[in-house]
ChimeraX commands (.cxc) that place a marker at each C-alpha (Angstrom):
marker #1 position 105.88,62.03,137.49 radius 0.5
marker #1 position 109.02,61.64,139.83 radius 0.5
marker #1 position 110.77,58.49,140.55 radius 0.5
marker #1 position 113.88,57.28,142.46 radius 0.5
marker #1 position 117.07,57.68,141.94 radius 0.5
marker #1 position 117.17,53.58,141.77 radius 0.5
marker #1 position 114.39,53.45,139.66 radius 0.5
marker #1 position 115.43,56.20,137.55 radius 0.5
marker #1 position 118.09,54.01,136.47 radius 0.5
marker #1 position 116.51,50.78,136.52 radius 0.5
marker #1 position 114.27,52.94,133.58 radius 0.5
marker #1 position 116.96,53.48,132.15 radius 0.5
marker #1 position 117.77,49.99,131.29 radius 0.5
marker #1 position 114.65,49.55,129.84 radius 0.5
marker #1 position 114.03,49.29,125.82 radius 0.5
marker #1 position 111.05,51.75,126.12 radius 0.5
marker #1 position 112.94,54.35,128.22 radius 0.5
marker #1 position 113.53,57.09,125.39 radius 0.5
marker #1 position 109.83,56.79,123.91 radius 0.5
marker #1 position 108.10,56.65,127.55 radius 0.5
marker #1 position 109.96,57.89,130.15 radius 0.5
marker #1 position 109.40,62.07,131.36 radius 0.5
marker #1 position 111.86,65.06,131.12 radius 0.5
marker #1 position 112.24,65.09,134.85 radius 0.5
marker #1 position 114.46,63.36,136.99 radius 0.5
marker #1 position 113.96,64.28,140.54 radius 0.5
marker #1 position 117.03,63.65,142.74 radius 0.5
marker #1 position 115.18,64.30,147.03 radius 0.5
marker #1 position 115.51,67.54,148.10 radius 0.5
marker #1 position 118.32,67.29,150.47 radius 0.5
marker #1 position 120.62,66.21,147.02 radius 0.5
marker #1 position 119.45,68.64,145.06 radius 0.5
marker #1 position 121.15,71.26,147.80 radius 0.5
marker #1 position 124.03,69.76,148.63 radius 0.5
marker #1 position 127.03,67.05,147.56 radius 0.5
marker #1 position 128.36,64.50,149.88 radius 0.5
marker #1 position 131.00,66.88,151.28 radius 0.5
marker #1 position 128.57,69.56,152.31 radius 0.5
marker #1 position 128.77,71.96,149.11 radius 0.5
marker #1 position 126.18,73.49,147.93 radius 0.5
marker #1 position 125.19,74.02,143.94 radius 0.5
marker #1 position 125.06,77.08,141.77 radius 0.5
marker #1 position 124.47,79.30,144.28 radius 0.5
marker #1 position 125.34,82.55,142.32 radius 0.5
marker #1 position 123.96,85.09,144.92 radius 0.5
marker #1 position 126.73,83.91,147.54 radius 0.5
marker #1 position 128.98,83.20,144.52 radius 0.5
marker #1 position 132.92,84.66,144.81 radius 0.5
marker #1 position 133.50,88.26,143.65 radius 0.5
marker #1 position 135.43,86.39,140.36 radius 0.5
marker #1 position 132.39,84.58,139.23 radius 0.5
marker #1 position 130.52,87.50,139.06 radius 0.5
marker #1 position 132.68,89.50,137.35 radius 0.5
marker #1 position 132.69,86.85,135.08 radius 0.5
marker #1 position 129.25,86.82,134.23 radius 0.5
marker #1 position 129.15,90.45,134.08 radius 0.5
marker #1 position 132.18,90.01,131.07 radius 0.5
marker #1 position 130.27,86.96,129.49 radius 0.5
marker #1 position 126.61,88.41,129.35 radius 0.5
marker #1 position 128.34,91.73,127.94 radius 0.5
marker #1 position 130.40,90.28,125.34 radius 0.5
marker #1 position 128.68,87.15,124.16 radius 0.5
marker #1 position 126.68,88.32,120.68 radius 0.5
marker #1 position 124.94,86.54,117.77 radius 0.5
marker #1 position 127.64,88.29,115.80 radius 0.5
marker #1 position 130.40,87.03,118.20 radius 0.5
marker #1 position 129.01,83.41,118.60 radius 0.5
marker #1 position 128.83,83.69,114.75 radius 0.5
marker #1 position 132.42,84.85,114.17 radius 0.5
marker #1 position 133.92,82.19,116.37 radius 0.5
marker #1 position 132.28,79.26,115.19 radius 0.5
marker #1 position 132.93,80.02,111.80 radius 0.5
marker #1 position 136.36,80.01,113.18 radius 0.5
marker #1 position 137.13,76.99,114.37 radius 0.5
marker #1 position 134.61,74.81,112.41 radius 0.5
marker #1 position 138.12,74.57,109.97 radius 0.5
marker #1 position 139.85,72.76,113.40 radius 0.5
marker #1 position 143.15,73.72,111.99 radius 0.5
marker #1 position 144.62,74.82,115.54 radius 0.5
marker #1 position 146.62,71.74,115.70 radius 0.5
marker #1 position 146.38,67.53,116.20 radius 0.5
marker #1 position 146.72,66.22,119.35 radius 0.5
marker #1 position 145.26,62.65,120.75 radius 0.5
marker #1 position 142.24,63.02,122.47 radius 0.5
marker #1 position 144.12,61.55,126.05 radius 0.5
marker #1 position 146.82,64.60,125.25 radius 0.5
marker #1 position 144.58,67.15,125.38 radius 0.5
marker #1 position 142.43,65.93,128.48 radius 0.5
marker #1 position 145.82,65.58,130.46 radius 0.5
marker #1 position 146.29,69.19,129.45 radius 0.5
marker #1 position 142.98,69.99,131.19 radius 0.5
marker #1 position 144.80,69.66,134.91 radius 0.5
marker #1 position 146.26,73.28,134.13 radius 0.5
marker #1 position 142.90,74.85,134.07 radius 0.5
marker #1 position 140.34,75.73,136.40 radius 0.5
marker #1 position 136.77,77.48,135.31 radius 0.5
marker #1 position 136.52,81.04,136.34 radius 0.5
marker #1 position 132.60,80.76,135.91 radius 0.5
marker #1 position 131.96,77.92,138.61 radius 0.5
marker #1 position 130.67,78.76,141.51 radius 0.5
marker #1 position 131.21,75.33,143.25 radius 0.5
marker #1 position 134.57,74.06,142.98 radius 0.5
marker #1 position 138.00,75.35,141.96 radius 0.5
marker #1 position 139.59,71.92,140.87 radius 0.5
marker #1 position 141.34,70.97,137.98 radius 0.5
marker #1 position 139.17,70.51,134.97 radius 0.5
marker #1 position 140.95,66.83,134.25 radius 0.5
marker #1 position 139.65,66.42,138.60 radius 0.5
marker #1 position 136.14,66.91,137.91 radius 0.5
marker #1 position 135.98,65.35,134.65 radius 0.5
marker #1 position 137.51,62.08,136.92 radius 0.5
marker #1 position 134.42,62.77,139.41 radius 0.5
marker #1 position 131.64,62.94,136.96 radius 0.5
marker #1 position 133.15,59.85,134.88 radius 0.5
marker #1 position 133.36,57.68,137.97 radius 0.5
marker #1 position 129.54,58.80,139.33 radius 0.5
marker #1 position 127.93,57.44,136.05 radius 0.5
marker #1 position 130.25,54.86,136.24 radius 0.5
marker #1 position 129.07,53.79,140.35 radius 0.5
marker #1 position 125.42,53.59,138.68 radius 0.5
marker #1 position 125.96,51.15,136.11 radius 0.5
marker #1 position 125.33,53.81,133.01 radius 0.5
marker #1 position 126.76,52.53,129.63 radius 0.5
marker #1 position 130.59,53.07,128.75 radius 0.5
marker #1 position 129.50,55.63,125.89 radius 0.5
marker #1 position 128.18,57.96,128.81 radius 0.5
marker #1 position 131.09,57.19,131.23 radius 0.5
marker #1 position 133.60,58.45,128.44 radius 0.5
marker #1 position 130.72,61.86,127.92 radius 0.5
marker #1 position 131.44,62.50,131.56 radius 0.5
marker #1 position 134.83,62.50,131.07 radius 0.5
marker #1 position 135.70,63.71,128.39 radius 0.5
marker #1 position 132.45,66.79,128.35 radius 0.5
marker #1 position 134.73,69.36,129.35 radius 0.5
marker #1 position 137.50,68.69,126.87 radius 0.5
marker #1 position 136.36,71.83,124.84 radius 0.5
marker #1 position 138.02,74.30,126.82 radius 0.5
marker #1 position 141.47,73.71,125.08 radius 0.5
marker #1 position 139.96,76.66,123.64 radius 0.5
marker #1 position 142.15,78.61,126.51 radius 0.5
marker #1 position 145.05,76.83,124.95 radius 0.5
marker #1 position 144.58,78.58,121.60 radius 0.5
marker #1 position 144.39,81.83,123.54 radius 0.5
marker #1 position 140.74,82.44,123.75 radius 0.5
marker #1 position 139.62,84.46,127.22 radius 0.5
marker #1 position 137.60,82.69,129.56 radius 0.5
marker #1 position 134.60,84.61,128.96 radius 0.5
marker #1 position 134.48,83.14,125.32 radius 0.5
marker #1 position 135.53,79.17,127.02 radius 0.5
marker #1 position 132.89,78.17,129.74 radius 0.5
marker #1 position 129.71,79.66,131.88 radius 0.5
marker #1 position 125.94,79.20,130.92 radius 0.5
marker #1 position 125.41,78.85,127.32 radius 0.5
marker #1 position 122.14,80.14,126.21 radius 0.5
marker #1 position 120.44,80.95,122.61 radius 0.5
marker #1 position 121.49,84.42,121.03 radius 0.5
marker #1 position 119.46,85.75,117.97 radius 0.5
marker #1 position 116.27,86.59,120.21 radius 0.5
marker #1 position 114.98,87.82,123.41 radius 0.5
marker #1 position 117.07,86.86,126.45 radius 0.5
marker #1 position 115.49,84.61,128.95 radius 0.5
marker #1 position 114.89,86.03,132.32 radius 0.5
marker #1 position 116.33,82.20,133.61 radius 0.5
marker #1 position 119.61,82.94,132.53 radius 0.5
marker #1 position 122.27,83.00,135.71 radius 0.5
marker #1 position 123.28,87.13,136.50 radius 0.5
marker #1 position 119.98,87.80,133.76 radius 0.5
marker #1 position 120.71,91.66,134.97 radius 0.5
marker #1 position 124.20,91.77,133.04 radius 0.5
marker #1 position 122.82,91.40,130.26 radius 0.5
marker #1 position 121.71,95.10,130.08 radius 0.5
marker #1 position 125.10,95.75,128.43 radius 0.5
marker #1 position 124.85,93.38,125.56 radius 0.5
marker #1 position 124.35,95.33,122.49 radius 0.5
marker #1 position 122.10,92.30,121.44 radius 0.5
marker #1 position 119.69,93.85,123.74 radius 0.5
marker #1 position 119.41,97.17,121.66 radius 0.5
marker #1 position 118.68,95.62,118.33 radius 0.5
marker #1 position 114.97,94.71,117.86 radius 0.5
marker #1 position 114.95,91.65,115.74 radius 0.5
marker #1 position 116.31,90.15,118.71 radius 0.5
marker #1 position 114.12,91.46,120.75 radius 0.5
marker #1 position 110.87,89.00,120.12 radius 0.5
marker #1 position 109.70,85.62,121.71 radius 0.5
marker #1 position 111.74,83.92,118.94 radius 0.5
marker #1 position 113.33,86.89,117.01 radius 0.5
marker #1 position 115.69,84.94,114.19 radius 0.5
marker #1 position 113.96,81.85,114.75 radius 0.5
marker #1 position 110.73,79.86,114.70 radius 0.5
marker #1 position 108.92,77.55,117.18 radius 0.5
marker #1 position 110.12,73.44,116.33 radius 0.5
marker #1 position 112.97,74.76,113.92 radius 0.5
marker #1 position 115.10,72.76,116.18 radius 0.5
marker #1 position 118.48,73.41,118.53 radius 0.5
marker #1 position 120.93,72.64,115.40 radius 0.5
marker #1 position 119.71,75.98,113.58 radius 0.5
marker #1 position 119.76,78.03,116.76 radius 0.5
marker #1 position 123.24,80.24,117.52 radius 0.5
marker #1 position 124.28,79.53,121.34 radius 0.5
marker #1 position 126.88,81.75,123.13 radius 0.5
marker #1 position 130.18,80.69,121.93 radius 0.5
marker #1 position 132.28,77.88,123.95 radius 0.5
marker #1 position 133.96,74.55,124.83 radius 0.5
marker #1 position 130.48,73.25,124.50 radius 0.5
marker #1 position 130.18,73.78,120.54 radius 0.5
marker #1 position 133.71,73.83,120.44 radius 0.5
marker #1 position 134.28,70.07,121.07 radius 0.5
marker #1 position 130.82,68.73,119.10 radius 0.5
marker #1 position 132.73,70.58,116.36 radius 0.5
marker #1 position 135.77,68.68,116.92 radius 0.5
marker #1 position 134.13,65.05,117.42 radius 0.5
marker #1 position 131.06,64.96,115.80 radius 0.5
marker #1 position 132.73,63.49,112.37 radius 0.5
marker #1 position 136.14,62.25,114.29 radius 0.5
marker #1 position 134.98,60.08,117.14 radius 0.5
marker #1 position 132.65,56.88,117.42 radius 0.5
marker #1 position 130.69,58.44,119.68 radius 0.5
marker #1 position 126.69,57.81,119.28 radius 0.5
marker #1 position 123.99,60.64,118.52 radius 0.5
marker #1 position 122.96,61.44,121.91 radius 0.5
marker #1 position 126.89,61.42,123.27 radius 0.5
marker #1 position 127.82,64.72,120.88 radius 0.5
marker #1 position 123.94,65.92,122.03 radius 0.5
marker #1 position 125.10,65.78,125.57 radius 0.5
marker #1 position 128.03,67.80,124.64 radius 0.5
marker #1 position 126.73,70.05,122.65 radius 0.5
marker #1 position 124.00,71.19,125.11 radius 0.5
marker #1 position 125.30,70.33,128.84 radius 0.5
marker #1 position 125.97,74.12,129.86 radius 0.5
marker #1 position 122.51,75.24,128.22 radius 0.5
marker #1 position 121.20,75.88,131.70 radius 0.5
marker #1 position 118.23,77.86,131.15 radius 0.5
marker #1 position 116.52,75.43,128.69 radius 0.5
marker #1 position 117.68,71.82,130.42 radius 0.5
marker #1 position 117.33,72.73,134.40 radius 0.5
marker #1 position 115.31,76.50,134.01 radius 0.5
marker #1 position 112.92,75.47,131.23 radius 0.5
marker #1 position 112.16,78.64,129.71 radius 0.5
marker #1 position 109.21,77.95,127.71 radius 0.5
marker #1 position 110.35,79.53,124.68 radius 0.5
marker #1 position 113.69,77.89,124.84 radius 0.5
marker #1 position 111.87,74.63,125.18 radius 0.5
marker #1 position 109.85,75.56,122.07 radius 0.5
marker #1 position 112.46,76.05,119.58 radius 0.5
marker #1 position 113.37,72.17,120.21 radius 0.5
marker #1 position 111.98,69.36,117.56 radius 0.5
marker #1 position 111.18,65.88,118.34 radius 0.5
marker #1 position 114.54,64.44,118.12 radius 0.5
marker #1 position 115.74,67.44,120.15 radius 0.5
marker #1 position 113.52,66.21,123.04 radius 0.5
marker #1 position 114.38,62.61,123.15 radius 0.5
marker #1 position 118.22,63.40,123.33 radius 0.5
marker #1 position 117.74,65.98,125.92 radius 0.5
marker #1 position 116.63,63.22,127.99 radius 0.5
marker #1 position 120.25,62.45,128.07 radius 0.5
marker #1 position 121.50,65.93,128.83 radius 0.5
marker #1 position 119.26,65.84,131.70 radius 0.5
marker #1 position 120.54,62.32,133.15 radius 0.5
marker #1 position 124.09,63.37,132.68 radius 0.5
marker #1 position 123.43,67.20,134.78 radius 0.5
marker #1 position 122.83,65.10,137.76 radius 0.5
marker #1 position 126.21,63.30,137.38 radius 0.5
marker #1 position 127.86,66.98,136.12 radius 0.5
marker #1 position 126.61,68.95,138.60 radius 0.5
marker #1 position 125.72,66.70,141.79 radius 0.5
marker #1 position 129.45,64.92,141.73 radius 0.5
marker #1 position 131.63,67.49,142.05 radius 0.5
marker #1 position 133.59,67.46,145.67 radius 0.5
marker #1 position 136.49,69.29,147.20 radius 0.5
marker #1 position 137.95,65.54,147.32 radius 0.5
marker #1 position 140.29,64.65,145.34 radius 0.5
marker #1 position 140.54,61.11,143.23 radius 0.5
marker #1 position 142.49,58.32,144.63 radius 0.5
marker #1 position 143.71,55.39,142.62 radius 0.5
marker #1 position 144.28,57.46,139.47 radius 0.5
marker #1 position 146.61,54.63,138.02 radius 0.5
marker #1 position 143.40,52.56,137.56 radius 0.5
marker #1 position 141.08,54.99,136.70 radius 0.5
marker #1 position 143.59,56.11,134.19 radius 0.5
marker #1 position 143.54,52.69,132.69 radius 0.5
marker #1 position 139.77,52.42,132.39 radius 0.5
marker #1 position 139.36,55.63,130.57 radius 0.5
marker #1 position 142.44,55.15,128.20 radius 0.5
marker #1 position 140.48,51.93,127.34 radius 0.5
marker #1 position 137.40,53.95,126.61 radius 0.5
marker #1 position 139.10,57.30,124.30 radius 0.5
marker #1 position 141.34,54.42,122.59 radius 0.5
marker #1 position 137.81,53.17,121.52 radius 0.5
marker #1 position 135.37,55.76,121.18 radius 0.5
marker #1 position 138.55,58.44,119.85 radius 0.5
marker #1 position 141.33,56.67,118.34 radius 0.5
marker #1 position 144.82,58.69,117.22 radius 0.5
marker #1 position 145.40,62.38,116.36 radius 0.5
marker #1 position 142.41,64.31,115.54 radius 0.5
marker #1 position 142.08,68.02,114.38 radius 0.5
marker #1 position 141.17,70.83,116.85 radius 0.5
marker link #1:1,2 radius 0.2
marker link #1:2,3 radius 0.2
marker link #1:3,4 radius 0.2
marker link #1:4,5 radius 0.2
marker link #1:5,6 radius 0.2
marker link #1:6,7 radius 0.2
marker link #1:7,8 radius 0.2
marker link #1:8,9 radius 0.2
marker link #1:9,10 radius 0.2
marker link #1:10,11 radius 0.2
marker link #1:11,12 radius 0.2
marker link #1:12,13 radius 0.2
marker link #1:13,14 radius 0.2
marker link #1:14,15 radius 0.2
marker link #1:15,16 radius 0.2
marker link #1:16,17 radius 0.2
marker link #1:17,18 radius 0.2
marker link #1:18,19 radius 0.2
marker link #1:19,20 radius 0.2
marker link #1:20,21 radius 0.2
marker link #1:21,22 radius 0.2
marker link #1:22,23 radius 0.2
marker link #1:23,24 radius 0.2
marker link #1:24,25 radius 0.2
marker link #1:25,26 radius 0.2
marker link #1:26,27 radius 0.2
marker link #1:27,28 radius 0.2
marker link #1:28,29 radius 0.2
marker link #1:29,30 radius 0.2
marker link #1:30,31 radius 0.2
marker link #1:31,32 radius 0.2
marker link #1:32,33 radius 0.2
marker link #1:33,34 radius 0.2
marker link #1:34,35 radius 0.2
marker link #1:35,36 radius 0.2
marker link #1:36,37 radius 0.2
marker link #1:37,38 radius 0.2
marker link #1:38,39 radius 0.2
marker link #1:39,40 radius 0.2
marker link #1:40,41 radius 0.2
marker link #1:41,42 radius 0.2
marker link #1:42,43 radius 0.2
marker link #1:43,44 radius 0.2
marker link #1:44,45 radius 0.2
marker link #1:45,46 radius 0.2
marker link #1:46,47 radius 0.2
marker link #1:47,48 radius 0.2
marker link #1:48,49 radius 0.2
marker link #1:49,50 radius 0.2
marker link #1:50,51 radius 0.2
marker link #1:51,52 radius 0.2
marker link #1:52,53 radius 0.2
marker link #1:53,54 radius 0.2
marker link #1:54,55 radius 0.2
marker link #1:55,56 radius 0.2
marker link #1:56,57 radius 0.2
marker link #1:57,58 radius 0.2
marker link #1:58,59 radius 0.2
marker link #1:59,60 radius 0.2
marker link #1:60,61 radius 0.2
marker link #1:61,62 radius 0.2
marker link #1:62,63 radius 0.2
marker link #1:63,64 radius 0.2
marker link #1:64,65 radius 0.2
marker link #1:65,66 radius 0.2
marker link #1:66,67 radius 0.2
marker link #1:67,68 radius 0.2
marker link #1:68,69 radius 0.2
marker link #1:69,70 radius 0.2
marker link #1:70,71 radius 0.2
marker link #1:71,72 radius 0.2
marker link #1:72,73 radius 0.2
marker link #1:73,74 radius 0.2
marker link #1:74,75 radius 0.2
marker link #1:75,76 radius 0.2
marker link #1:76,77 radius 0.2
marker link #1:77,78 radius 0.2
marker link #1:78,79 radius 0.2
marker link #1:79,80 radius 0.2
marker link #1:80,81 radius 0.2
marker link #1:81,82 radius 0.2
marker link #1:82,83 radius 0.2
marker link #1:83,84 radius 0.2
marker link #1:84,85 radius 0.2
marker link #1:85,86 radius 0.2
marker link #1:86,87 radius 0.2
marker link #1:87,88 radius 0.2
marker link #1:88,89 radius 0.2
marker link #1:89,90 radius 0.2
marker link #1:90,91 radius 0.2
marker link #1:91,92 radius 0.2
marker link #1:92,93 radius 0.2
marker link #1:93,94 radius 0.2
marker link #1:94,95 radius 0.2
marker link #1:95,96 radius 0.2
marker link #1:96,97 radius 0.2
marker link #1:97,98 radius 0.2
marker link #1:98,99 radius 0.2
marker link #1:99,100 radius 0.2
marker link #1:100,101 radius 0.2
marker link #1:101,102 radius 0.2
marker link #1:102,103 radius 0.2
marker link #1:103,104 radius 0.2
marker link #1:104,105 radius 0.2
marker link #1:105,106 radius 0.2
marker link #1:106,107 radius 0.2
marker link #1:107,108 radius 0.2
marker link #1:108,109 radius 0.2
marker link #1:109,110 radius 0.2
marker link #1:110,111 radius 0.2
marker link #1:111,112 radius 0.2
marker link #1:112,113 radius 0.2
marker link #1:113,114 radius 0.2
marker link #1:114,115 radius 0.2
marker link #1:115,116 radius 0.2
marker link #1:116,117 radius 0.2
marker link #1:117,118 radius 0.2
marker link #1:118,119 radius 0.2
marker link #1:119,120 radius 0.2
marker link #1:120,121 radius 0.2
marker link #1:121,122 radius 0.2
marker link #1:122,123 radius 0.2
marker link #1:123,124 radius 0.2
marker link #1:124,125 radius 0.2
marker link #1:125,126 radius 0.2
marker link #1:126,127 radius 0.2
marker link #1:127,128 radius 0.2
marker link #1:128,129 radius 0.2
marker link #1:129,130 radius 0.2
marker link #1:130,131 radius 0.2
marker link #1:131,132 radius 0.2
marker link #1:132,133 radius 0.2
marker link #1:133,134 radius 0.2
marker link #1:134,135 radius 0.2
marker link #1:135,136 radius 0.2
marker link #1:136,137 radius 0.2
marker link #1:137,138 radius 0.2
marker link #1:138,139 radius 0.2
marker link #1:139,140 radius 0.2
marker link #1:140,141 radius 0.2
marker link #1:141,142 radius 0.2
marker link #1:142,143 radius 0.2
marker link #1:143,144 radius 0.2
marker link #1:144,145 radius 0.2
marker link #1:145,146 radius 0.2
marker link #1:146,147 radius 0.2
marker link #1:147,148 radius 0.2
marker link #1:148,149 radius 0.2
marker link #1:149,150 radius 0.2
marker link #1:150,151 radius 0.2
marker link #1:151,152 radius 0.2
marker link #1:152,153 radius 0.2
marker link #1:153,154 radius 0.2
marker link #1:154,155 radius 0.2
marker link #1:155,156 radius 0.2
marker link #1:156,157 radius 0.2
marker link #1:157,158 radius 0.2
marker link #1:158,159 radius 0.2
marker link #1:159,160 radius 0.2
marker link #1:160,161 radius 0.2
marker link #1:161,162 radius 0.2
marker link #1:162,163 radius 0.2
marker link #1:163,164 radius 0.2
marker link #1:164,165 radius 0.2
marker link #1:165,166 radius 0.2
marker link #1:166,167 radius 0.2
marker link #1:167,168 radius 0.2
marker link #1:168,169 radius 0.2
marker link #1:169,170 radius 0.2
marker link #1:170,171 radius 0.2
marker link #1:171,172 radius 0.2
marker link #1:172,173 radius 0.2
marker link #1:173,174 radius 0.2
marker link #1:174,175 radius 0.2
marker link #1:175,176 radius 0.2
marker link #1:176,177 radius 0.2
marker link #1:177,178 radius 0.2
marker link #1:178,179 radius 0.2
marker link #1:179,180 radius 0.2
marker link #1:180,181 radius 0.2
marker link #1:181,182 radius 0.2
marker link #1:182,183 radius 0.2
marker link #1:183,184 radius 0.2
marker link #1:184,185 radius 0.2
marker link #1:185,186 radius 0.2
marker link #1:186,187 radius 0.2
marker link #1:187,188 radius 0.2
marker link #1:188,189 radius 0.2
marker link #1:189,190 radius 0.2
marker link #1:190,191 radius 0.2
marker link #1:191,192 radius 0.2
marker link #1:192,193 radius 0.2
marker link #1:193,194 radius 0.2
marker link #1:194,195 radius 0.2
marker link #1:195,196 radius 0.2
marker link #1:196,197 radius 0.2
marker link #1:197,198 radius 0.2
marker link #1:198,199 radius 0.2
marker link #1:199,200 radius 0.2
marker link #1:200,201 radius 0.2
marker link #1:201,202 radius 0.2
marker link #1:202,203 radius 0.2
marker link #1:203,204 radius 0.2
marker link #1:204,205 radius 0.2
marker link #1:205,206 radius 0.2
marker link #1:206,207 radius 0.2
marker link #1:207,208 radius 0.2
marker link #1:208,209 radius 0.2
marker link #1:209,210 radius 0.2
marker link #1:210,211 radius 0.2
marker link #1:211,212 radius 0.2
marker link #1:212,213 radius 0.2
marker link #1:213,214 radius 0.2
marker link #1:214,215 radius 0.2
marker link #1:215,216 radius 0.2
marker link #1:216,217 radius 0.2
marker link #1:217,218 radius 0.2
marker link #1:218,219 radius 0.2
marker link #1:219,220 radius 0.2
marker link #1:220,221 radius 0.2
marker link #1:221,222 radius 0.2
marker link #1:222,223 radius 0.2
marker link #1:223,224 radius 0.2
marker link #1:224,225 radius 0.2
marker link #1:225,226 radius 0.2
marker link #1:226,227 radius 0.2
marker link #1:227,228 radius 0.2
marker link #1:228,229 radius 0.2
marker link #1:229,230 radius 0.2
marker link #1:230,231 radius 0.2
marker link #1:231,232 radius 0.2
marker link #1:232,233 radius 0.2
marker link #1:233,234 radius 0.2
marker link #1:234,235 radius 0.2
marker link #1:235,236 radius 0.2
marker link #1:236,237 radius 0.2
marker link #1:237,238 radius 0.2
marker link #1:238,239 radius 0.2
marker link #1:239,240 radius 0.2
marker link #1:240,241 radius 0.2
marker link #1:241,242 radius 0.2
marker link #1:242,243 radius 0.2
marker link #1:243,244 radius 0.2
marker link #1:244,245 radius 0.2
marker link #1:245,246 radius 0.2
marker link #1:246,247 radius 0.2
marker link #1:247,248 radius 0.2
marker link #1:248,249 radius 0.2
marker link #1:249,250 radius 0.2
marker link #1:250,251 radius 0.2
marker link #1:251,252 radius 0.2
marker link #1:252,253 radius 0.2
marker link #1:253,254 radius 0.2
marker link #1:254,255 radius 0.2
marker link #1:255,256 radius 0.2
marker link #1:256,257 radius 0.2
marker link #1:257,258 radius 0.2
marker link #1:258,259 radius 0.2
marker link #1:259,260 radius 0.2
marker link #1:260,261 radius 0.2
marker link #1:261,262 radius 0.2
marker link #1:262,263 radius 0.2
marker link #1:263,264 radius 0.2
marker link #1:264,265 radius 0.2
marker link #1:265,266 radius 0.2
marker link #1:266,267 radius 0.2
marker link #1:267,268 radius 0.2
marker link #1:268,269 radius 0.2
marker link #1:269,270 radius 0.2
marker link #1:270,271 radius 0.2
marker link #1:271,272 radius 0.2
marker link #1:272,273 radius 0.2
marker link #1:273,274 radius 0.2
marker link #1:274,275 radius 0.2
marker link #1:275,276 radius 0.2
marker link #1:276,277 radius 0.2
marker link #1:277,278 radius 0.2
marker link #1:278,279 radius 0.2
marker link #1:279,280 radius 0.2
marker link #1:280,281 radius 0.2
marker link #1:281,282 radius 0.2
marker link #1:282,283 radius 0.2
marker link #1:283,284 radius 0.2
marker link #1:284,285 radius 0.2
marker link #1:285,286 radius 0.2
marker link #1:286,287 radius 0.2
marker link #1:287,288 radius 0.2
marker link #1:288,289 radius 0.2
marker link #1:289,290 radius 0.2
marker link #1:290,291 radius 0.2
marker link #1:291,292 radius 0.2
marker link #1:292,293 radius 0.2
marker link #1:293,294 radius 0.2
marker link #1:294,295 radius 0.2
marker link #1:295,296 radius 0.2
view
């Protein structure tokens, strides 16, 4: 089943959206290629020379036993306290090496996706996702390389998917030479759900670790989070990605899917105008959903 954009969020709206409503949103063609300004969208075979010698870092570097190390890391958060608002304004210094779209600010394109869901009516919990989704890579802050901050996340612990973005690099992972990890599911069994599966290590994990017991944020919010860069599961669909999900996996990913088109489909070479008012909105909006220091 496809539907309109229009509809698509008149469906939203509805009570019976999360029980009825299909895993596929289908923006037309001619959006799914290209933004209002002309770009296109995760084109990685015409990407810059720097993306791909990102990936070729990333897929060579992220393990199970690196994911592993680093979230047992930072699950303490004892890096530091800052407000929520302090550490996105932070996010105008950086600018993600892996994307193959844009070279904005991070605090730019966290403005763009915010105001998108906000232009289609979407509820204030997902406005303040949008913005604040990205918020994770203060992990560059405490000195972690970019490789081990943003790109494609994808499951480690079993066979890689052929979906995955520059699958090729992945030929150096030593991952790749140790057969448990080498079956349809390897560590893992089919419904054992996304919470007991390792992803590659970044801002994505990073910041559900850091709000999901210090923010008001509801259930499918931190799910958003958690799982917005897991590219070959939510956009590819590799069928034993989709597998490993339970039942309350697939009614949240619902979510992650809504918010991709918003992520993904906003992001412009133009710059926001009006900040003073946007700024005042979203204030509002961490103020409620964040409120004072918390731990990273």
């Amino acid at each position: 089943m496809k539907i309109s954009r229009r509809g698509f969020i008149a469906a939203l709206t509805s009570s019976t959206f999360v029980s009825q409503f299909p895993l596929t949103f289908a923006l037309s063609e001619d959006a799914k290629q290209t933004n209002k300004d002309g770009r296109s969208f995760r084109n990685y075979e015409e990407a810059p020379e720097h993306v791909r010698q990102f990936y070729k870092e990333h897929h060579a570097k992220q393990t199970h036993a690196f994911a592993k190390d680093r979230l047992a890391f930072y699950q303490s958060l004892n890096q530091g306290k800052e407000t929520a608002w302090g550490m996105l304004e932070q996010l105008d210094k950086v600018v993600d090496n892996s994307d193959p779209d844009i070279d904005l600010s991070q605090l730019e394109h966290s403005y763009q996706t915010a105001e998108a869901i906000r232009r289609d009516g979407l509820p204030e919990w997902l406005q303040l996702t949008g913005f604040i989704h990205d918020m994770g890579k203060a992990l560059v802050f405490w000195g972690e390389p970019q490789w081990a901050v943003v790109g494609d996340t994808f499951p480690t612990g079993l066979r890689h998917s052929n979906r995955i973005v520059c699958f090729d690099y992945l030929e150096a992972n030593p991952d790749s030479q140790i057969p448990e990890f080498n079956t349809d599911f390897g560590l893992y069994r089919p419904g054992i759900s996304l919470d007991q599966v390792t992803m590659t290590w970044g801002h994505d994990e990073y910041l559900y670790q850091v709000l999901k017991n210090q923010s008001r944020l509801p259930e499918e919010a931190l799910f958003v989070i958690r799982y917005h860069s897991l590219y070959p599961l939510h956009s590819a669909r590799d069928p034993r990605y989709m597998a490993l999900m339970n039942d309350q996996d697939r009614q949240n990913m619902k979510w992650v899917e809504v918010f991709n088109q918003y992520d993904l489909y906003s992001k412009s070479s133009l710059v926001q105008k009006d900040k003073k008012a946007l700024e005042k909105h979203y204030k509002e909006l961490v103020a409620q959903y964040i409120p004072g220091e918390i731990r990273w």
